[in-house]
C-alpha positions in Angstrom: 12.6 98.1 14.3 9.8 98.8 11.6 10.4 101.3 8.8 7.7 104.6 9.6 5.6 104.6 6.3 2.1 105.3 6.0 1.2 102.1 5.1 2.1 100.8 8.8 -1.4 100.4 11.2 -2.2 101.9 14.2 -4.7 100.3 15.5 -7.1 97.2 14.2 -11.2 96.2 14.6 -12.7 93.4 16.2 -15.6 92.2 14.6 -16.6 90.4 17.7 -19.1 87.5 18.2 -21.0 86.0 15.6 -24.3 87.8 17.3 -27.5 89.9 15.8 -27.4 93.1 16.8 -31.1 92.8 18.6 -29.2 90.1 20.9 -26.5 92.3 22.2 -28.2 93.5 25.4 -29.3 89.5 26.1 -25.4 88.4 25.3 -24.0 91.2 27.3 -25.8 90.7 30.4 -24.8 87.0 30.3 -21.2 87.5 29.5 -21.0 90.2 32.3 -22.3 87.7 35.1 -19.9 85.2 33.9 -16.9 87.4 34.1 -18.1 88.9 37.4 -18.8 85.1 39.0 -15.5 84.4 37.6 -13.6 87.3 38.9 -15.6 87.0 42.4 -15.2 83.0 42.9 -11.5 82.8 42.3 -11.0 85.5 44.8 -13.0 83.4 46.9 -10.9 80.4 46.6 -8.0 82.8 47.4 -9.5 84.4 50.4 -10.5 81.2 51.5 -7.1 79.3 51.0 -5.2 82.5 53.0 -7.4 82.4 55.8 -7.8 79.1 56.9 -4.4 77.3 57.9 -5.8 73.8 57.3 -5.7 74.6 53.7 -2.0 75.7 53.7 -1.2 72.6 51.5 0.8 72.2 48.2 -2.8 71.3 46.4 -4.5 74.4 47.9 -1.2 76.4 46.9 -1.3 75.7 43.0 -4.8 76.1 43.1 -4.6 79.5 44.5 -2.0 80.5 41.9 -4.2 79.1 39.5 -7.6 81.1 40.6 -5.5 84.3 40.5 -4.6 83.2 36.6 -7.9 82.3 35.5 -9.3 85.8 37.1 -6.2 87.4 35.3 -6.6 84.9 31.7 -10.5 86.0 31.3 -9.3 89.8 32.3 -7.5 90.2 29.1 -10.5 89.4 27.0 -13.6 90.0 28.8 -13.3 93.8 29.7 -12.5 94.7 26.3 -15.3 92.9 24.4 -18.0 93.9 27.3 -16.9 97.4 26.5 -17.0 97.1 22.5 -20.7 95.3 22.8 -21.9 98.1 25.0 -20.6 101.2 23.4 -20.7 99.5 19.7 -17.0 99.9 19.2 -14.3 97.5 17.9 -11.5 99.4 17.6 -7.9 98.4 19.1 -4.8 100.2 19.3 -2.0 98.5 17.8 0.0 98.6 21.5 -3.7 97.4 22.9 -3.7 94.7 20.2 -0.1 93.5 21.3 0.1 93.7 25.0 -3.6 91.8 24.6 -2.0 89.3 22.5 0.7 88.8 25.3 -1.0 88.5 28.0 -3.8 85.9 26.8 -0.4 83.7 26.1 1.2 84.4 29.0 -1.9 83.1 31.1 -2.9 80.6 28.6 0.7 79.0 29.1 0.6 79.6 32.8 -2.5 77.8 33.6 -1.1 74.9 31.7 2.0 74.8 33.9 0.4 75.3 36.6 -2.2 71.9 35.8 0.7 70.2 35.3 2.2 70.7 38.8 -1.2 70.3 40.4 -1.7 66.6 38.6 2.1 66.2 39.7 1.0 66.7 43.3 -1.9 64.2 43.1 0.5 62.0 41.5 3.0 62.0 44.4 0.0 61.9 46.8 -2.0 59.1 45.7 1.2 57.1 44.7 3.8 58.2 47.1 1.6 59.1 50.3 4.4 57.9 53.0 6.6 60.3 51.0 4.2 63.2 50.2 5.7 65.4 52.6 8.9 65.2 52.1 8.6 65.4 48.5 5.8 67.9 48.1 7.7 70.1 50.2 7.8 74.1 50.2 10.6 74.9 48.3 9.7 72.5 45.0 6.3 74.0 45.2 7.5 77.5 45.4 10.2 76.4 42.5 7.6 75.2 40.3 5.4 78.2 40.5 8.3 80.2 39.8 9.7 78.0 36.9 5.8 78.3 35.5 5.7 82.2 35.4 9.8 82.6 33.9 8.1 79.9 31.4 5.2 81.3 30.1 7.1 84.7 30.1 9.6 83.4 28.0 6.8 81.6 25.6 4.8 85.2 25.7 7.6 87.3 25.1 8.9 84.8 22.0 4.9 85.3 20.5 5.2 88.8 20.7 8.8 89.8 19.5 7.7 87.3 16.0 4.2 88.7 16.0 5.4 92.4 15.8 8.0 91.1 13.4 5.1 90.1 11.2 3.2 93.0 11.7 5.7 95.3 10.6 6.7 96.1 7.1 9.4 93.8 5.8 12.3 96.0 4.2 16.2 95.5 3.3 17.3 98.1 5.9 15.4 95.9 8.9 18.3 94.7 10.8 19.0 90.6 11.8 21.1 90.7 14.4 23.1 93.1 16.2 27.1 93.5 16.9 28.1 93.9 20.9 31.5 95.3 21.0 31.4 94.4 24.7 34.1 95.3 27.5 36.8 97.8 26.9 39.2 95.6 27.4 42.8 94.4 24.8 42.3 91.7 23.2 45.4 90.1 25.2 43.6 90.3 28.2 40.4 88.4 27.3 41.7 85.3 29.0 41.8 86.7 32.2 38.6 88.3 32.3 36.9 85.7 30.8 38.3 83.6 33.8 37.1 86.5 36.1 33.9 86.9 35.0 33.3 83.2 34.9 34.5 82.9 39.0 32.1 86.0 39.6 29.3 84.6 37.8 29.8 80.7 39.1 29.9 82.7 43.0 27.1 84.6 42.4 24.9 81.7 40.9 26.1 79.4 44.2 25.7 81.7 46.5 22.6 83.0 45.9 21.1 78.9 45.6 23.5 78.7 49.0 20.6 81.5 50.7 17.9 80.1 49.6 18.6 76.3 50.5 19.4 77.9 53.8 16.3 79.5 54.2 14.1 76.5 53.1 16.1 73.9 55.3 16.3 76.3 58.5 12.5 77.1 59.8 14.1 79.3 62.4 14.3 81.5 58.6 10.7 81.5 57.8 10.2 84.9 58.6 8.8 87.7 56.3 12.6 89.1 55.8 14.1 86.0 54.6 10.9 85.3 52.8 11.8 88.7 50.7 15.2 87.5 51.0 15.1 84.3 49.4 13.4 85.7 46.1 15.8 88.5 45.8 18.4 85.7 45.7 16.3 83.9 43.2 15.9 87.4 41.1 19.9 88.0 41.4 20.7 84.3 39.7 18.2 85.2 36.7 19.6 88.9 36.9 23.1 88.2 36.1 22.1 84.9 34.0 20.4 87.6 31.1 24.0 89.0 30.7 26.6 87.2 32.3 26.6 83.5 29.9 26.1 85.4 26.6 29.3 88.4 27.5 31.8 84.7 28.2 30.6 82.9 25.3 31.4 86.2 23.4 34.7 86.5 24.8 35.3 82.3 24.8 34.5 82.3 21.0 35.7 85.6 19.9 32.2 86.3 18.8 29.8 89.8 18.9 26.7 88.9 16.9 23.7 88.8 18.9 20.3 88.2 16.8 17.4 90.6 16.6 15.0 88.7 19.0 17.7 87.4 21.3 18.8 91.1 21.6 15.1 92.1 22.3 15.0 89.5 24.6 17.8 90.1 26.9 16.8 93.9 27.0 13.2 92.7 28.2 14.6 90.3 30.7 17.2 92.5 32.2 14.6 95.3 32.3 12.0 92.9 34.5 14.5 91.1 36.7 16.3 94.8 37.0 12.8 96.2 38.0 11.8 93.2 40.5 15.1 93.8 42.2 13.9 97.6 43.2 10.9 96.1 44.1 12.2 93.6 46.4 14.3 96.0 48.0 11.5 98.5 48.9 9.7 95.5 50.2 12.4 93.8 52.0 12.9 98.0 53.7 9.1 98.3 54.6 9.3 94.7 56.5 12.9 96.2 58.5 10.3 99.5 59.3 7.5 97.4 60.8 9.7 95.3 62.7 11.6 98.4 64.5 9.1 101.2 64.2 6.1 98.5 65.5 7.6 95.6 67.0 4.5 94.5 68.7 2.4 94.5 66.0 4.9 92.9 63.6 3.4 89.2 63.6 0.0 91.2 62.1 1.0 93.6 59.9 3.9 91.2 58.0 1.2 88.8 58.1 2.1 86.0 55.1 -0.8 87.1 52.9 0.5 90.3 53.1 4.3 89.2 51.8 2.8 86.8 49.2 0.9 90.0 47.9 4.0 92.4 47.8 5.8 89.5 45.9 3.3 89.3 43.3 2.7 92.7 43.3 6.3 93.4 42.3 6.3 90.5 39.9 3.3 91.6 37.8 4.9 95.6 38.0 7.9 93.6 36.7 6.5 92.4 33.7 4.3 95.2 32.6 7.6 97.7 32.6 9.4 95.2 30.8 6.6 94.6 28.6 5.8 97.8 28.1 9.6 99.2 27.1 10.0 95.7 24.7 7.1 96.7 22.9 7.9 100.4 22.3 11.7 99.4 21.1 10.0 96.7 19.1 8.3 99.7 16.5 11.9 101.3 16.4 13.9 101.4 13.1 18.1 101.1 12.8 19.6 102.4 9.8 22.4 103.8 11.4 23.9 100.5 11.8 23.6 97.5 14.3 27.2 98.4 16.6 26.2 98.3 20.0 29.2 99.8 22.4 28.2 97.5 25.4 28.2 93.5 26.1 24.7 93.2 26.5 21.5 94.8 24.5 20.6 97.6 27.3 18.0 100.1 26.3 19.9 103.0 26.5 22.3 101.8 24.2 19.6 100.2 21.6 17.7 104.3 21.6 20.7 105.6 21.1 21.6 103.2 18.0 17.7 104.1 16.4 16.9 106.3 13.7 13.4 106.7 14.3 11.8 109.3 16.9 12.6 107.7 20.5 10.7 110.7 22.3 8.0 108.3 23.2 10.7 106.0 24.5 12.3 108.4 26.2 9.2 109.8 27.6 7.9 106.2 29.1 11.4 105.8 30.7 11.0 108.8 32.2 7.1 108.0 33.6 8.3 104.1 34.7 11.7 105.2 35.5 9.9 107.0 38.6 7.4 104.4 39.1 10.0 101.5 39.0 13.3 103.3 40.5 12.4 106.5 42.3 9.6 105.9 44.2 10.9 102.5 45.4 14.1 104.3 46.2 12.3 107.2 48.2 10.1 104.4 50.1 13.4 103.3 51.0 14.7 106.6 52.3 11.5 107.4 54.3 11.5 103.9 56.0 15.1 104.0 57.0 14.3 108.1 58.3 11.4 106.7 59.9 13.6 103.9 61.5 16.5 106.4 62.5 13.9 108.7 64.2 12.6 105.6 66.1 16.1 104.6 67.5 17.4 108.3 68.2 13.7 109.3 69.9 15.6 106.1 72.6 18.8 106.5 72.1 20.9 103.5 73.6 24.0 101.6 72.4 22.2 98.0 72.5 19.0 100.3 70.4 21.7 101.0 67.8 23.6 97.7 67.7 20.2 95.8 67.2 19.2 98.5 64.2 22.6 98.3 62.9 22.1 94.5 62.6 18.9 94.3 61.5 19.3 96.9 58.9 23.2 96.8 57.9 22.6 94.1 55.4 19.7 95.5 53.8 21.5 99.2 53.7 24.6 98.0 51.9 22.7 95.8 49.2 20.4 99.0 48.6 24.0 101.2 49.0 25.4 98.8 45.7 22.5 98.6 43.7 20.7 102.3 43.9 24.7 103.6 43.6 25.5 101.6 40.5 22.0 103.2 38.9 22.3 106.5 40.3 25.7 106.7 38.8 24.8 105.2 35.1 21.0 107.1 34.6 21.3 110.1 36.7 24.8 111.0 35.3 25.5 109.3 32.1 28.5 110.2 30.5 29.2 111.3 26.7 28.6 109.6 23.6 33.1 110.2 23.5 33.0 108.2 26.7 31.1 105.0 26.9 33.3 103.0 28.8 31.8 104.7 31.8 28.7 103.1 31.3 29.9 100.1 30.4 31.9 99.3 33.1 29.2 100.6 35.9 26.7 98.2 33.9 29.2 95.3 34.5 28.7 96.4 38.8 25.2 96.3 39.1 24.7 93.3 37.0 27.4 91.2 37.8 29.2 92.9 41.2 26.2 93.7 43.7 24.4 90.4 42.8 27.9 88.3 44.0 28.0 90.4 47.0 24.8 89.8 48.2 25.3 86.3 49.4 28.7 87.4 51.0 26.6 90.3 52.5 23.7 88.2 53.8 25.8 85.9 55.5 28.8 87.1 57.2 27.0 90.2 58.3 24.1 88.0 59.2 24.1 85.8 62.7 20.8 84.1 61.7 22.3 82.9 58.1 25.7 82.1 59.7 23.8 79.9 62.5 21.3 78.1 60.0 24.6 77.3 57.8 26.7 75.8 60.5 23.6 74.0 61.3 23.2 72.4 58.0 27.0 71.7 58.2 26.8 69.5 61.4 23.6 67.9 60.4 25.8 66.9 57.4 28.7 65.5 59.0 26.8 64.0 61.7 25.0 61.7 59.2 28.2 60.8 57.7 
C-alpha cells in the first residue's frame, strides 16, 4: 500500500563477504562443500530416522523436523551468495529481498522452537522417566511441532508486513487501518447472529479438537486416512479462527476498524489455511484411491513417510501462496478509501478497494489459483473416476456399500468446500451485488468447517466406535 513514484526501489545489492577478490574461487569452494554436507547430512538423519522403527521416538521426531529446518534455514542464504560469488553479481529483486528476509526468520524462529521442545523432551526423560511415555506422547509432540511452525509464521509474517512498511515511501494518503462493513444484516438483528455465529464457531472449534482426540486416543485410528484427517480438523479450527473471533467482536462492540497489518494478516492466514485445506483434501482423495483401486498394496504405497511428506508438502505450498499474494498486496496503494464490503480482509475485496495496477495480482491469482485450487480439485475428480471405474469394472451391491462408506465422507466435505469456491471465484457477482459474496464467504469459512466433524462422525462407523469407546472407558473409571 506504497504510493508508485520513482523514487521507490526495485531491487537492492549485496556487497557480500568481507573477501579479496583473488580469494573468491578458495571461499566458494569451501562454502559450497559446507552447504552440500549440510544439505546431504540432514537428509541423512531424515532417511535414517524414517527407516529404522527403533528411532520412531519423540527425540528422533524433533530432530528430524529440525534437520529438514537447518537444510531449509542455510537454503535461503547459501544458494544465493554461491551464485553472486560465482557469476560476480549482487543484485536482489526487491520481492527476492523480502521473501529472503522471510524465510531466514521463519527458520531462524523455527529452529528455536523446535530446541526448545527437544530440551523439553530430555527434561521429561531424565526427570520423569516412569512418566516419559505417557507424557512424551504422540499428540503433544505432533502439537508442538505444529504450534512451532503457526509460531514462527506468525513472527515471520509480523517482520515482513513492518519491514515493507519501512521500505515503502511514507505519505499522508497511506492508509492505517481499514473499515469492514461486515454481514448484510439490520442492525436489530445483530444479537441474534452474533449468538449464531458464536454456537457455529464454539461447534466447529469442539468438534474438530473432538476428531482429533479421537484419533490420538483410538490406535485402531492410526491409519493414513485419519492421519490426513486429523490435520484437516486442526486446519479447519485455525481456518475459521482467522475470521470467525474478529466478525463477533465486531458485531459484540459495534465496531468495523480493522488495522493495516491485522488486515494484511488475516488475508495471509486465510489464504494459507484456505490453500492447506485444498491440499488436504487432494491428499486425503489419493489415500481413498489407493485403498480401493490397490487394496493389496495399500500398507506400501500409504507408507507413513509418504503421509508425513504429503503433509509437509501441502504445508510449505501453503505458505509460499500465502506468502507470495501478502507480499504482492503489500506494494498496493488505497486512495479510494479504506471501506471494505465484507467481515473479514479477503483479497478479492482488498484488489478491488486499490488504486494502483493489480494486473500482477490478478495475474498470480490466476497462475496459483490453478496450482492451489484447480489442480487439487481435478486430482480429486480423476481419483474418484478412477475409483468409480474400479467398483463398476465389479459391480456388486456390498462393492458399492463399502465405496460409498469409504468415500461418502470425503465426497461431501470436498462437495461443501469446492462448491462454496466454485460459486464465489468462478461466478462472482457484481460490484451492485456484494452480498452474494459475502454471504458464500461466511459457508466456506464458517459452514463447511462445522460440518466436518458432524460429517466425519455420524457417517463414519470407525469415529462413532472410537467415541463410544472413550465414553465407556470414561464411565468405567468413574
Amino acid at each position: 500500500m506504497r504510493r508508485e513514484n520513482q523514487s521507490s526501489v526495485s531491487e537492492f545489492l549485496l556487497l557480500g563477504l568481507p573477501i579479496q577478490p583473488e580469494e573468491q574461487g578458495m571461499y566458494y569452494a569451501l562454502f559450497l562443500a559446507m552447504y552440500l554436507t549440510t544439505v546431504l547430512g540432514n537428509l541423512l538423519i531424515i532417511l535414517l530416522i524414517r527407516l529404522d522403527s527403533r528411532l520412531h521416538t519423540p527425540m528422533y521426531f524433533f530432530l528430524s523436523h529440525l534437520a529438514l529446518t537447518d537444510i531449509s534455514f542455510s537454503s535461503v542464504t547459501a544458494p544465493k551468495m554461491l551464485m553472486n560469488m560465482l557469476t560476480q553479481t549482487q543484485s536482489i529483486s526487491y520481492a527476492g529481498c523480502i521473501s529472503q528476509a522471510y524465510f531466514f526468520i521463519l527458520f531462524g524462529a523455527l529452529d528455536s522452537f523446535l530446541l526448545t521442545s527437544m530440551a523439553y523432551d530430555r527434561y521429561v526423560a531424565i526427570c520423569h522417566p516412569l512418566h516419559y511415555t505417557t507424557m512424551m506422547r504422540q499428540s503433544l509432540c505432533f502439537l508442538l511441532v505444529v504450534v512451532s511452525w503457526v509460531l514462527s509464521s506468525a513472527i515471520a509474517l509480523v517482520h515482513t508486513l513492518l519491514l515493507t512498511r519501512i521500505m515503502r515511501r511514507e505519505n499522508q494518503s497511506s492508509v492505517s487501518e481499514f473499515l469492514l462493513l461486515g454481514l448484510p444484516i439490520q442492525p436489530e438483528e445483530q444479537g441474534m447472529y452474533c449468538a449464531l455465529f458464536l454456537a457455529m464457531y464454539l461447534t466447529t472449534v469442539l468438534g474438530n479438537l473432538l476428531i482429533i482426540l479421537l484419533i490420538r486416543l483410538d490406535s485402531r485410528l492410526h491409519t493414513p486416512m485419519y492421519f490426513f484427517l486429523s490435520h484437516l480438523a486442526l486446519t479447519d479450527i485455525c481456518f475459521s479462527s482467522v475470521t470467525a473471533p474478529k466478525m463477533l467482536m465486531d458485531m459484540l462492540m459495534q465496531t468495523q476498524s480493522i488495522s493495516y497489518a491485522g488486515c494484511i494478516s488475516q488475508a495471509y492466514f486465510s489464504i494459507l489455511f484456505g490453500a492447506l485445506d485444498s491440499f488436504l483434501l487432494t491428499s486425503m482423495a489419493y489415500d481413498r484411491y489407493v485403498a480401493i483401486c490397490h487394496p493389496l498394496y495399500y500398507t506400501t504405497m500409504m507408507r507413513q513417510s509418504l503421509c508425513f511428506l504429503l503433509v509437509v508438502v501441502s504445508w510449505v505450498l501453503s505458505f509460499a501462496i500465502a506468502l507470495v499474494h501478502t507480499l504482492l498486496l503489500a506494494r498496493l496503494s488505497f486512495l479510494r478509501g479504506n471501506t471494505l464490503h465484507h467481515f473479514f480482509c479477503d483479497l478479492s475485496a482488498l484488489l478491488k478497494l486499490s488504486s494502483s495496477n493489480t494486473t500482477i495480482n490478478q495475474l498470480v491469482i490466476l497462475i496459483v489459483g490453478v496450482v492451489g485450487i484447480t489442480l487439487p480439485f481435478m486430482c480429486i475428480l480423476v481419483s474418484y473416476g478412477h475409483i468409480g471405474a474400479s467398483v463398476l469394472r465389479r459391480p456388486s451391491i456390498q462393492g458399492i456399500c463399502k465405496a460409498l462408506s469409504t468415500c461418502g465422507s470425503h465426497l461431501s466435505v470436498v462437495s461443501l468446500y469446492y462448491g462454496a469456491i466454485i460459486a464465489l471465484y468462478f461466478f462472482p457477482s457484481s460490484n451492485s451485488n456484494k452480498d452474494k459474496n459475502v454471504i458464500v464467504s461466511v459457508l466456506y469459512t464458517l459452514v463447511t468447517p462445522m460440518l466436518n466433524p458432524f460429517i466425519y462422525s455420524l457417517r463414519n462407523r470407525d469415529m462413532k466406535g472410537a467415541l463410544g469407546n472413550i465414553l465407556r472407558r470414561a464411565a468405567f473409571s468413574g
